[in-house]
N, C-alpha and C positions, 0 to 999 in steps of 0.2 A: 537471584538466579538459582535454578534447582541445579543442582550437583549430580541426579542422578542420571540425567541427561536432555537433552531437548523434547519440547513436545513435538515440535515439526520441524524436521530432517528434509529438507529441496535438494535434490543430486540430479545435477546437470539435465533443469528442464529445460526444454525446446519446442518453442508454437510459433509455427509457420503460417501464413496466411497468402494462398493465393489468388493474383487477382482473374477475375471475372470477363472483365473486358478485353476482347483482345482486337488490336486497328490492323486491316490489311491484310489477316492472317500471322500477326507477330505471334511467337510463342506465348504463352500467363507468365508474367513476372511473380516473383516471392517476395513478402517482405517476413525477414526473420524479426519477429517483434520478439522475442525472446530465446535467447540463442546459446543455452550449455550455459545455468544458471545454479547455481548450488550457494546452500546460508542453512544454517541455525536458528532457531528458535528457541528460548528456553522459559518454562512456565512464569507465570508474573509480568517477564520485560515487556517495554514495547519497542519494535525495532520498525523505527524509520525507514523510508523507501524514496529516495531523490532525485529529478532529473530531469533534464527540459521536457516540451511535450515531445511526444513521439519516443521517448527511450522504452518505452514498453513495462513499464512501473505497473500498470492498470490492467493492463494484458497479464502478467506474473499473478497480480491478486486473483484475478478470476480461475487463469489455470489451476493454480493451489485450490482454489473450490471446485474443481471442473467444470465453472459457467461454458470455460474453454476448454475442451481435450488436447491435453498435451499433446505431443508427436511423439517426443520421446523424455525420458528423464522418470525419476522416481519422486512420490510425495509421499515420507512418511510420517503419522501422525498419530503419537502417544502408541508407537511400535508396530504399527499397519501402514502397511505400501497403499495409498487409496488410487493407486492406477489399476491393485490388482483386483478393485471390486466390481463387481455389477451394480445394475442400479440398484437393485433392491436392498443389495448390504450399502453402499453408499447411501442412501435412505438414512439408515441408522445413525451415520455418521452427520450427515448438513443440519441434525438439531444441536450440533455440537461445535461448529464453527456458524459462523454468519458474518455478513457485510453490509457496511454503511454506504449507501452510495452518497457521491456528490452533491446532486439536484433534487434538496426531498419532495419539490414541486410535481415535476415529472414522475415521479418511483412511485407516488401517491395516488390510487384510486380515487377521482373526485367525487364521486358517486361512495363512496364508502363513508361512514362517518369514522371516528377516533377510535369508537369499540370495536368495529369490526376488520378495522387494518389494524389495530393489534391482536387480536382475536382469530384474526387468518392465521398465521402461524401455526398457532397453540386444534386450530380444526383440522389443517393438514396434516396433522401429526398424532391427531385423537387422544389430544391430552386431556383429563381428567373432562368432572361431565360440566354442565353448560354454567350450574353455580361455583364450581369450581374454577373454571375458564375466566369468567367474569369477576372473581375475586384476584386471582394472578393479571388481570387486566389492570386493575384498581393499585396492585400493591407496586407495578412496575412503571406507574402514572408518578404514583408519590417520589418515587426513588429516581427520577427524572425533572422531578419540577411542575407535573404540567398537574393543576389545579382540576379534580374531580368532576366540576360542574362542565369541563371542557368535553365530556364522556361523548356527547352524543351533536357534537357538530362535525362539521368538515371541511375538508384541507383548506380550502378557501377563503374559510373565515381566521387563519392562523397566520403570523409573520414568519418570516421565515428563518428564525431560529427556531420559534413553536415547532413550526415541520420539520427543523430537523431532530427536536427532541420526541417527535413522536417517531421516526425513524430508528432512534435508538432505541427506544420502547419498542418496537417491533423488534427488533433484532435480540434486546436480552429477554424479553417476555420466555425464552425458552429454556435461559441458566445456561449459555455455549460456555465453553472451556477458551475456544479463539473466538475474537473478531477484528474482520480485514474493515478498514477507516480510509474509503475511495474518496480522499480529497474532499472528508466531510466536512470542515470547515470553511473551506473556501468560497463559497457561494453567500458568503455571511458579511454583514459590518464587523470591524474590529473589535469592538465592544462587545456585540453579540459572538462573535468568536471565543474572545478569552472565558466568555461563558461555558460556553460550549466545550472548551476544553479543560478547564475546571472538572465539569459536569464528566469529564471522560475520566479523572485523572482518580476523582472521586469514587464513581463507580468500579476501575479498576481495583481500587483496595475491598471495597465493601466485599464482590462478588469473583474476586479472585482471578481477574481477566487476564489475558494474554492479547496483547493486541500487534496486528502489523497494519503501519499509519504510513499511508503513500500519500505526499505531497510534494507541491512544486516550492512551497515557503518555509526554510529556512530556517527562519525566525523560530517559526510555529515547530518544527522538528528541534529545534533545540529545547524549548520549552517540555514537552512532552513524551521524548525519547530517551531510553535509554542507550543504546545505540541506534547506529544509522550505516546503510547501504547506499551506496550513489551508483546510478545504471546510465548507463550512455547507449546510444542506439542498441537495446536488446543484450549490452552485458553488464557484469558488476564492475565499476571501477576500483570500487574502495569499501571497504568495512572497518568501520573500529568504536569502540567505547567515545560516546558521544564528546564527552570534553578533550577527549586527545581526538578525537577527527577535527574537533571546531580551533583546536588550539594547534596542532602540527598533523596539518593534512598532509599525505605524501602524494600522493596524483596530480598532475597539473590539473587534469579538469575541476576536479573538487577541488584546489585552491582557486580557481579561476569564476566560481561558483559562490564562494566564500567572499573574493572580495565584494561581489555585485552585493552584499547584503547592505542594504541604508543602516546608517549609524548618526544617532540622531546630534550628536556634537561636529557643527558644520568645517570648525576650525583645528579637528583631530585629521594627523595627517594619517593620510590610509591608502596602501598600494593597491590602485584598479587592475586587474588583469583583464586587458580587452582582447576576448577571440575574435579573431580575422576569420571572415565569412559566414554562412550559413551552416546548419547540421545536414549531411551530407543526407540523401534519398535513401531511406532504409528497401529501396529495393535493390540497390546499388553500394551497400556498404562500403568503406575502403578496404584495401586488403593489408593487413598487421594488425597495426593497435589502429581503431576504430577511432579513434581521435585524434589520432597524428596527421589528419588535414589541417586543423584549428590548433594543433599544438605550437608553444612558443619556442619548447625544448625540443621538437622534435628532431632525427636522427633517421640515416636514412636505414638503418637495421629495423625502424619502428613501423615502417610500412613494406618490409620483406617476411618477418615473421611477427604473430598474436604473441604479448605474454601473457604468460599465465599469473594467477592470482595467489603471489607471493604472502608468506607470514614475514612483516615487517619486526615482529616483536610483540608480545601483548596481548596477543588475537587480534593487533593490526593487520589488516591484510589489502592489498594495492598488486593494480594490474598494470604495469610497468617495467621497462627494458630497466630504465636507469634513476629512477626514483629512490631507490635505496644507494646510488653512487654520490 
């Protein structure tokens, strides 16, 4: 972890989305997909992003790029606020983070072969000239896995690990300082996975990377994180140093997250925390702590006021009334 401070600084982002449809003349509802979010980043780490679907885990990454324009909140990154740019300075900056998505199937031009969706990048940006381009194509092939003669086919002729290592080819073809990892594993066999994230853990050291790795699995975030964040309908539950979150979670939701994880010794006894109901309509939030519908602990102070996101100790930090009692 760099000491001299974080490369990207999140203060209290907020992206709203309203909806479209309206029946009978109802008002537009809002869903706060992301709601007064702030976290650290520091050169090197990779910090985990947790949470069932819908908590807005995927929405956060994008805002941090500004796929999505925040509403409100600051992103600052290696000491630039990038809400205060335009595009054209913003420009300078997206050869400097990039994102993995999920589906390299979809994200994949079929009509493109392997040279030229890596080679997009490096033309958007009028990086060096075309023997140039196609040698940074070649060197980013190697450092990836994927075997030279693959140069000039297309997505379709690849498995779907191939495609997602040519997705990472496309996204370091450029040398970023960050990159955001939308649940790139998951689309994958387990075998093909551990590759894959091998293949991340690897290039992290070679090329100096800072990565934030938004997943639903667990597993996979303990594996490959150095800390981890847990978000529940659009806020942060929990942060802390990966072995003290996996070992003494303080939230109930993240312990209740924790137990669901399979443990492969059938006859080890292991406490299930089963939550009662569904994840509430993030256009209907509850009002306090956002999870005190499904909470075991809950208290009726937990759904009159929100707490705020407590230092436990450590750079532990948990969003709870009574977690620390």
């Amino acid at each position: 972890m760099n000491t001299d401070g974080p490369l990207l600084r999140v203060e209290n982002i907020k992206k709203y989305f309203s909806s479209r449809k309206q029946f009978l003349g109802s008002a537009p509802k809002t869903v706060k997909a992301v709601d007064d979010v702030s976290f650290e980043l520091f050169r090197g780490e990779t910090l985990g992003v947790v949470g069932e679907s819908g908590c807005g885990k995927s929405t956060l990454g994008r805002a941090i790029l500004r796929l999505h324009e925040p509403d409100s909140g600051r992103i600052v990154y290696d000491g630039t606020d990038l809400l205060s740019l335009n595009k054209s300075e913003m420009r300078d900056y997206r050869q400097r983070m990039q994102i993995i998505f999920q589906d390299p199937y979809a994200s994949l031009n079929p009509r493109m072969t392997v040279k030229e969706l890596i080679c997009a990048s490096l033309d958007v940006f009028g990086i060096g000239t075309k023997a140039e381009r196609i040698d940074m194509v070649l060197d980013i092939m190697e450092k990836v896995g994927l075997p030279l003669e693959y140069l000039n086919r297309y997505p379709h002729e690849f498995s779907g690990g191939q495609r997602q290592r040519i997705m990472i080819a496309r996204a370091l073809v450029l040398n970023p300082d960050f990159v955001i990892g939308d649940e790139p594993v998951s689309a994958l066999d387990v075998s093909v996975r551990a590759q894959v994230l091998n293949l991340m853990k690897d290039l992290q050291q070679e090329l100096s990377l800072t990565y934030l790795f938004i997943s639903h699995d667990l597993s996979v975030v303990r594996y490959l994180c150095d800390r981890v964040m847990v978000m529940y309908l659009g806020k942060v539950m929990e942060i802390a140093a990966r072995d003290e979150l996996y070992s003494d979670a303080k939230h109930p939701y993240t312990q209740a997250l924790l137990s669901s994880i399979p443990i492969p010794d059938v006859d080890a006894a292991k406490r299930r925390i089963r939550l009662s109901g569904d994840v509430p309509s993030p256009f209907n939030p509850p009002s306090g702590c956002r999870f005190h519908t499904r909470c075991v602990n809950a208290r009726p102070e937990c759904s009159q006021s929100e707490p705020e996101l407590k230092d436990m100790g450590n750079g532990h930090m948990a969003a709870c009334h009574f977690c620390d009692h």
